[in-house]
N, C-alpha and C positions, 0 to 999 in steps of 0.2 A: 366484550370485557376480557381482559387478560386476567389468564387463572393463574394467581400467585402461586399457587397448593403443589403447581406441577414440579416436580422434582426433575425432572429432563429438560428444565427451561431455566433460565439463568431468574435470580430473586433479584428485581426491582426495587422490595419494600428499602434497602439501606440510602436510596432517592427520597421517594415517597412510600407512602402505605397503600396509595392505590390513585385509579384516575382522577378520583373528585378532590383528591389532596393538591393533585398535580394543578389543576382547574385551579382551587381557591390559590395556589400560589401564583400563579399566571398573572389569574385578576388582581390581586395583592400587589404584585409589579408593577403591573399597565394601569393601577390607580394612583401608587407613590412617582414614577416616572421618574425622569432622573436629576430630578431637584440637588441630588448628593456631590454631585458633579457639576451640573451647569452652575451654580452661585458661584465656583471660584474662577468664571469664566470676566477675563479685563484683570485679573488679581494674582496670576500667577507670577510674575516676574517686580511685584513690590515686596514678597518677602519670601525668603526658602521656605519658610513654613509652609505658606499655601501651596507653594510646589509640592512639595511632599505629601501632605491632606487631599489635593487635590486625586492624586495617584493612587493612595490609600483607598478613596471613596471608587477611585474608576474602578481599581481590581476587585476591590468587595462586591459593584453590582455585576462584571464580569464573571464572577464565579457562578453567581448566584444566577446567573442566564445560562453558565455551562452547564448547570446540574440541571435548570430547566429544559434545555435542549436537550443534552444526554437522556433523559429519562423517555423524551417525546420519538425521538431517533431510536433507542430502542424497540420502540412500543410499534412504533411502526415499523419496521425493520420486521419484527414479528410475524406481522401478517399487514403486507402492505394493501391488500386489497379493503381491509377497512378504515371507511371512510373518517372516521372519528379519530383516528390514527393519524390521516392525514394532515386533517385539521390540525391538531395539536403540533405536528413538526410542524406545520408554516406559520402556527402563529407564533412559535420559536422561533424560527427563520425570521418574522415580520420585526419580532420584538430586537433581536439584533440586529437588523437591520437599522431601525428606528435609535436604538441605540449609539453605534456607530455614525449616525446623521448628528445625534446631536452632542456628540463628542468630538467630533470629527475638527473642531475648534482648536483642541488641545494639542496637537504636535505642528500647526503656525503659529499657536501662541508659545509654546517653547521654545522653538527655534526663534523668535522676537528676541528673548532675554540676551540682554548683554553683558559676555563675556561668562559666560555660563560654564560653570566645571563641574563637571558629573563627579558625583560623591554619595556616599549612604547608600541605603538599600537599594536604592532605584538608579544608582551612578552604569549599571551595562544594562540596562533602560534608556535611558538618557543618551548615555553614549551612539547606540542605534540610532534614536532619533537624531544626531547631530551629524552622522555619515550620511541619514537620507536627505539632507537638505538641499541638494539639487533634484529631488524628484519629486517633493512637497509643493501644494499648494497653496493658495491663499486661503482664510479659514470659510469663503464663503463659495469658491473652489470645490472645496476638501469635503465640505456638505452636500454638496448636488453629484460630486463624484460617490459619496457614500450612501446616498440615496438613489444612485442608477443600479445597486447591491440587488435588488428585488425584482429586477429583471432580467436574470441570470439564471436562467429555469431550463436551458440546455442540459444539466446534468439530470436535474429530476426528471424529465423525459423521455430519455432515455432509459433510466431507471422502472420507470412505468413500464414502458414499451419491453425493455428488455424482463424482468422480472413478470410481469402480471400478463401483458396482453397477448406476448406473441407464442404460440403455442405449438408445436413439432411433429411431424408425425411419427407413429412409433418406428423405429429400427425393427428392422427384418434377416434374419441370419438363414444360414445356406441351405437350411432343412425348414424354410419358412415361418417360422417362430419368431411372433412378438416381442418385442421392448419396450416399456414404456419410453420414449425419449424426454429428458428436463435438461437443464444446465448442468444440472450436479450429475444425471446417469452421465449424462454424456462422457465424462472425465474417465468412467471403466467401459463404455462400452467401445471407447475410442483404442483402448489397449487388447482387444480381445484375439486369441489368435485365430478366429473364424475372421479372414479378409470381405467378407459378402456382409458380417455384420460391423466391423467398421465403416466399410464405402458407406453403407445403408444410414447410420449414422451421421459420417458427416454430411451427405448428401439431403439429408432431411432437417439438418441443425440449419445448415449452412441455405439453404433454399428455402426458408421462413426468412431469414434476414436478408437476403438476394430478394424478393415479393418488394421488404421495404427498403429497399437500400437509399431510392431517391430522400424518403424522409429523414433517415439515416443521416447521409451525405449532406443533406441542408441544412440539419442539428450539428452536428458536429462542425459544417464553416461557420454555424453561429458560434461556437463557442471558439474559434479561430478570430472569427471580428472581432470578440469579445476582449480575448489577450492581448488583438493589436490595437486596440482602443485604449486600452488602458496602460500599455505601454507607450503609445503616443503620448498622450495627455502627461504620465510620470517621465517623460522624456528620457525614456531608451532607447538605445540603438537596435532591440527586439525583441521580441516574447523571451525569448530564452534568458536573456541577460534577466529581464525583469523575475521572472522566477526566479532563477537564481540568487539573484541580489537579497530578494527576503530570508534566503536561507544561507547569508554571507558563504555563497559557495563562489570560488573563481571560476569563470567560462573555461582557463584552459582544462579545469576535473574533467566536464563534458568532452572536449576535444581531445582528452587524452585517452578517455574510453574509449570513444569513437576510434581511433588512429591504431590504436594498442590493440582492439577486435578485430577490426577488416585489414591484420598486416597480414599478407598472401599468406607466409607460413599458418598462420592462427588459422588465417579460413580455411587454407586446406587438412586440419586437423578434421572440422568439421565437416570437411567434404570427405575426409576420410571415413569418418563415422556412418556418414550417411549410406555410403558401398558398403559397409559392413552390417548395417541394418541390411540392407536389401539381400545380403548376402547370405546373409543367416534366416531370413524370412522367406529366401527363397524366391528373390524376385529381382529380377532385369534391374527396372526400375522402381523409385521408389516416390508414392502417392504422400499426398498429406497427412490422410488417413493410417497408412502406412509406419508413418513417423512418429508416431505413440503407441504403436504395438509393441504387445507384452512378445518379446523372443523365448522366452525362457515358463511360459505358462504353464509348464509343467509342473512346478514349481505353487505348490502351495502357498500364498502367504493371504493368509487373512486374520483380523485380528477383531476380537469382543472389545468393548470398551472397556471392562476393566486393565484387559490385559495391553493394550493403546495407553491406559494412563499409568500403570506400573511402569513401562519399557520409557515412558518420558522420564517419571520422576528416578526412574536408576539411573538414566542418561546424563541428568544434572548433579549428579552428587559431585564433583571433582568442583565444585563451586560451594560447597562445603553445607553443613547439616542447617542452618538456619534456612538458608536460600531453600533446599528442599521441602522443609516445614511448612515455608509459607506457602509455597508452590502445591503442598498435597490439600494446604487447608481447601484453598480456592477452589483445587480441582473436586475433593471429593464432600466437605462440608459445606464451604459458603454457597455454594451453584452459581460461580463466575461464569457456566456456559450455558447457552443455549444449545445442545447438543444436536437435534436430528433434523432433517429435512422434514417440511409439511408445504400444504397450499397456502399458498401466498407470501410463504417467507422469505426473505431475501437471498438468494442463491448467493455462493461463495465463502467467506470467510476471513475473521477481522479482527483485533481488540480495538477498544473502547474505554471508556469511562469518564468520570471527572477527580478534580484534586482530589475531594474529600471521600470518596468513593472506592471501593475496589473496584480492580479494570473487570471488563466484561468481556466474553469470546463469544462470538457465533463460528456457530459448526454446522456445517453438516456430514455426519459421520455416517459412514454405512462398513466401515468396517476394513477399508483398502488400506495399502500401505502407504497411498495417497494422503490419505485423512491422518493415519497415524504421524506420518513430518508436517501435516498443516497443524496438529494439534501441540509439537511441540514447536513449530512456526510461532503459533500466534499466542502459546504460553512465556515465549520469547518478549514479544512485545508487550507483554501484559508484568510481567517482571522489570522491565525495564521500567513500565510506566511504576511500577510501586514501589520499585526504589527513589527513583528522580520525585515522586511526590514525597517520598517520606524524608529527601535528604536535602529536598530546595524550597525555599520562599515558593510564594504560588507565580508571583511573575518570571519566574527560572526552572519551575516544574516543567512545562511540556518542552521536549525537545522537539530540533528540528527535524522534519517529513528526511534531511538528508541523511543522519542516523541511526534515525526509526527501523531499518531492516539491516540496521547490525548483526541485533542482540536477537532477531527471529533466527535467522539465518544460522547464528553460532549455538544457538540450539540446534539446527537439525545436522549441524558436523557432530555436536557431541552426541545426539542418537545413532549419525549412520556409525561414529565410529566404535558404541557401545555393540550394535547387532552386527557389527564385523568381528569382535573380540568374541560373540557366541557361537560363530557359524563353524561346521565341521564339515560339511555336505561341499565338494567341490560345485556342483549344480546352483546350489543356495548361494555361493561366494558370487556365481557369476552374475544370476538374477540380481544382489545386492551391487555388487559392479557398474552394470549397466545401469541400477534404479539413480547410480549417483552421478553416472555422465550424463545421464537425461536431465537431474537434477540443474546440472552446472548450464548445460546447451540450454533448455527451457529458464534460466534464472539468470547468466551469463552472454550468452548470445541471443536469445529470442529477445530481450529486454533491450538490449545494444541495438538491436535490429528495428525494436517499435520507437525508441531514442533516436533512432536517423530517421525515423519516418515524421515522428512529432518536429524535429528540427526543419529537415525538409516544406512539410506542409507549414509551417507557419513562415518558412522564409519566401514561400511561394507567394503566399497570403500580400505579405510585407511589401513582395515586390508585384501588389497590382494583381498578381493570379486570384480566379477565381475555382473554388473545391468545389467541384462534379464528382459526382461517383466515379468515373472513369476514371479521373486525375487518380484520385483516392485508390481504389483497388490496381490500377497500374503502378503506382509508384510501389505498394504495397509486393505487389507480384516480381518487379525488378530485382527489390531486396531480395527478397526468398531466391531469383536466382543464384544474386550476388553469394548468398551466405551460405546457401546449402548446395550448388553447384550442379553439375551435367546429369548427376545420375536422379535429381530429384525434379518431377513431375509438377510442371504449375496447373493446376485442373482451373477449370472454368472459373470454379466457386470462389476459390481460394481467397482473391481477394478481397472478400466480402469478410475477410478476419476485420478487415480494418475499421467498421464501422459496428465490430461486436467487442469492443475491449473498452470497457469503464473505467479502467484507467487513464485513458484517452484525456477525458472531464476533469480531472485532476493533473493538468496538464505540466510535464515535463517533471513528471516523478517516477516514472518507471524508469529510468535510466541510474535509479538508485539502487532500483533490487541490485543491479550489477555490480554495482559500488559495494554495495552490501554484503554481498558473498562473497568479494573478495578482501573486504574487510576482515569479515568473517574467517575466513579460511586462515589470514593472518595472526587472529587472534587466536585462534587454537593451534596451531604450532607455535605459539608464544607460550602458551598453556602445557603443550606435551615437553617443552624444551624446560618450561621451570616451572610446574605445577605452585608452589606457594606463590612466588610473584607474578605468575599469568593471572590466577586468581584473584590477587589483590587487583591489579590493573583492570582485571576485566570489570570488580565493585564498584570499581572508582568510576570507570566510563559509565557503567548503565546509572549510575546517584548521581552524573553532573548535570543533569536535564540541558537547558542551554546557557548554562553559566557562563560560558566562554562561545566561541566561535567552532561550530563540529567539525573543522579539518584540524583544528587541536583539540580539542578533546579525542579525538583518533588520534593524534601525533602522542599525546599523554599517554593512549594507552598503548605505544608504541607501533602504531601502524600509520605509515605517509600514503594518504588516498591521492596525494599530487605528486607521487612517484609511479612511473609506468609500469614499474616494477610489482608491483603491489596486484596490478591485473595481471600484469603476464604471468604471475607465479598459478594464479587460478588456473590460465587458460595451459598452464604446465601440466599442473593436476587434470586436466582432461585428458590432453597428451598422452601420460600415464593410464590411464582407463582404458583410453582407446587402446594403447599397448598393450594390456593387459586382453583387452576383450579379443582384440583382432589377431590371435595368434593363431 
């Protein structure tokens, strides 16, 4: 049972009051079914009324499934080793699923109506469905593709595997001393400056998932066939366009990253970096391991949770006293977070929620400078969502996955540039220096880098190739040359990144964090250049949910994501660091 009481886990009760509530509402759903919706099915296109009622009735049981999932996704997210946990997200999953089946009528019975002008609330509703009509099917089509939903269990499997089953041996440091190894140590003990217990480290993360790579490897092409299945059938020309399409993004965004990151100069910034790590760590050459080392560990920084959520909420004040307000309620009244690592919880870190909901953060905090920019990361996204629900209809509340790591992102420029306006300690500038090129390479280039890999692998797919482990971690290992160059080491392992990143499952989104930061980075020199109307703009972006198309609503808040410019200035800003660092 999950105990409400605990004040260091995020409160549930504004869902439900507890499981058996969640239960009678389930069954309450799965006995009404979706009568609310099917009866205006054959009746849509003889009067706008019914069009409009019919949409009404879809998004009221719609919500009413998000609040039900949400709640179940939490709960298991908690502690996913329990079983009853489980249960309840899949009969979520099952119930929208089943939903979707028998809805799935409604956008080839729209696109029937003749001569149709999108108007009223539902007119950029409407208008979506009428762009996708070359990749719609017929309504009984549209049903068996929505019913093939429930066999898309590639990601939870992962999920299992990765979080509950597979388990690490500890790390061993150079005077033989234990570490517990998890996902979440991993992240400090990977920065340490004892090199005997980073190798140890990765060497024992990375050789748990090297054991299973095969299975690995053959989940992940499932979830490869999966996107080019569905791309076939919606008649794209490839996974990537299709993802994209849902999130009206143009394919040249993608190809402009891509082009704009591996232009020789850019890469050799990063090649620069990398002789400069090595240089300063004192090594020839430089390992993977190597490459998240703390140089500067002299250098104290660790931070208590209170003083992690003070240093956010000072960081956002230039966004002015309301936005703050709400942002302390959440963090230190309502309990928006699940704060600490335990067994069985979900490793990593996220918001969440639903419309009528406050957003929800999982954390796992031990106190790093790490955790301190994930918390105002993901306080980022969590603001985001509580504006856009409090300033749009619910069909225009969620934005799209392509804006989503905007407003994370421009939170952690407004913290690093807060703890740079504190710093007096030359030592302390430099630690902060480096913590932000790391920032940019790990958020900028490493992201650019799994974005050529997800294109790659799926255009391989597309054309007939079959994904072995071998493909996978070589192609994986090329890049790594490609981007990090002569002085960095490919070890054995290395490639075996590629079949431990869960972003992967969520296919063709990580090529946004990069978008994102330099969005990001845009917006806040929009902000230091004219604090009242960076502010304003910046309100306006994070309350437009998807009212419009997200390359304008970035164009509104005056940032062009389909200008190259817009990433080279990020990859300037690294430029800059490195100068700064490599003198």
């Amino acid at each position: 049972m999950y105990d409400h009481e605990d004040v260091s886990r995020w409160d549930l009760k504004p869902l439900y009051n507890d499981e058996r509530a969640w239960d009678q509402n389930y069954e309450k759903m799965l006995k009404q079914g979706f009568e609310a919706v099917i009866r205006f099915r054959g009746e849509l296109g003889k009067d706008p009324k019914n069009l409009e009622a019919s949409l009404d009735a879809f998004f009221d049981f719609n919500q009413m499934l998000e609040k039900l999932y949400t709640y179940a996704h939490l709960l298991s997210d908690g502690d996913i080793s329990d079983q009853q946990n489980l249960m309840r997200l899949n009969q979520a999953r099952s119930l929208y699923s089943d939903f979707d089946a028998n809805t799935s009528w409604m956008r080839s019975e729209i696109l029937k109506i003749p001569h149709l002008q999108p108007k009223g609330k539902y007119a950029r509703y409407l208008e979506r469905i009428l762009l996708s009509r070359p990749h719609t099917l017929n309504e009984e089509e549209e049903k068996i593709l929505s019913l093939c939903g429930v066999t898309q269990r590639s990601s939870s499997l992962f999920s299992i595997l990765n979080n509950v089953e597979l388990k690490f041996d500890d790390a061993v440091d150079s005077t033989g001393e234990k570490y517990p190894l998890t996902l979440a140590s991993y992240q400090n003990l990977v920065k340490s400056s004892d090199r005997t217990l980073r190798q140890s480290a990765f060497t024992n993360l990375f050789s748990s998932f090297e054991k299973v790579k095969l299975t690995l490897s053959e989940n992940y092409y499932q979830k490869v066939l999966e996107n080019d299945f569905y791309r076939k059938v919606r008649k794209f020309d490839s996974s990537m366009e299709a993802a994209l399409f849902s999130n009206e993004i143009p394919l040249s965004v993608y190809a402009t990253l891509l082009e704009t990151v591996e232009k020789k100069e850019n890469l050799k910034q990063l090649h620069r970096y990398v002789q400069w790590k090595g240089k300063v760590l004192g090594l020839k050459n430089v390992h993977p391991y190597d490459l998240y080392a703390e140089p500067f560990e002299e250098v104290e920084v660790k931070f208590s949770l209170d003083e992690a959520i003070g240093l956010v909420l000072e960081s956002i004040r230039p966004l002015g006293e309301e936005y703050v307000a709400i942002a302390e309620k959440g963090l230190k009244k309502e309990r928006w977070v699940d704060w600490f690592e335990r067994p069985g919880k979900r490793s990593g870190a996220y918001s969440s929620g639903y419309y009528k909901s406050h957003p929800y953060i999982l954390m796992n905090f031990t106190g790093s400078i790490r955790d301190l920019f994930t918390l105002a990361h993901e306080l980022g996204h969590s603001m985001h969502s509580y504006y856009s629900n409090k300033n749009q209809p619910y069909p225009y509340a969620s934005y799209t996955i392509f804006v989503a790591e905007v407003a994370s992102t421009f939170h952690e420029e407004l913290l690093y540039n807060l703890l740079m306006k504190k710093i007096q300690d030359p030592k302390v500038k430099q630690y902060y220096l480096h913590y932000k090129a790391e920032a940019i390479r790990a958020t900028v280039h490493r992201q650019t880098l799994f974005a050529h890999f997800e294109k790659q692998a799926h255009g391989y797919v597309e054309n007939k190739g079959v994904l072995t482990a071998d493909y996978i971690c070589g192609v994986f290992n090329d890049l790594y040359r490609k981007y990090y160059g002569d002085s960095f080491v490919i070890d054995p392992l290395l490639g075996v990144e590629a079949l431990r990143i869960p972003h992967f499952y969520s296919s063709f989104y990580v090529y946004q964090y990069a978008i994102g930061m330099s969005a990001s980075l845009a917006l806040h020199a929009n902000l230091l250049k004219d604090p009242v109307e960076g502010k304003k703009r910046y309100l306006e972006f994070i309350s437009s949910g998807s009212s419009k198309k997200p390359v304008d609503i970035l164009k509104d808040a005056n940032v062009d994501v389909r200008d190259p410019n817009t990433i080279q200035k990020a990859l300037d800003a690294f430029k800059q660091l490195v100068d700064q660092l490599d003198t």
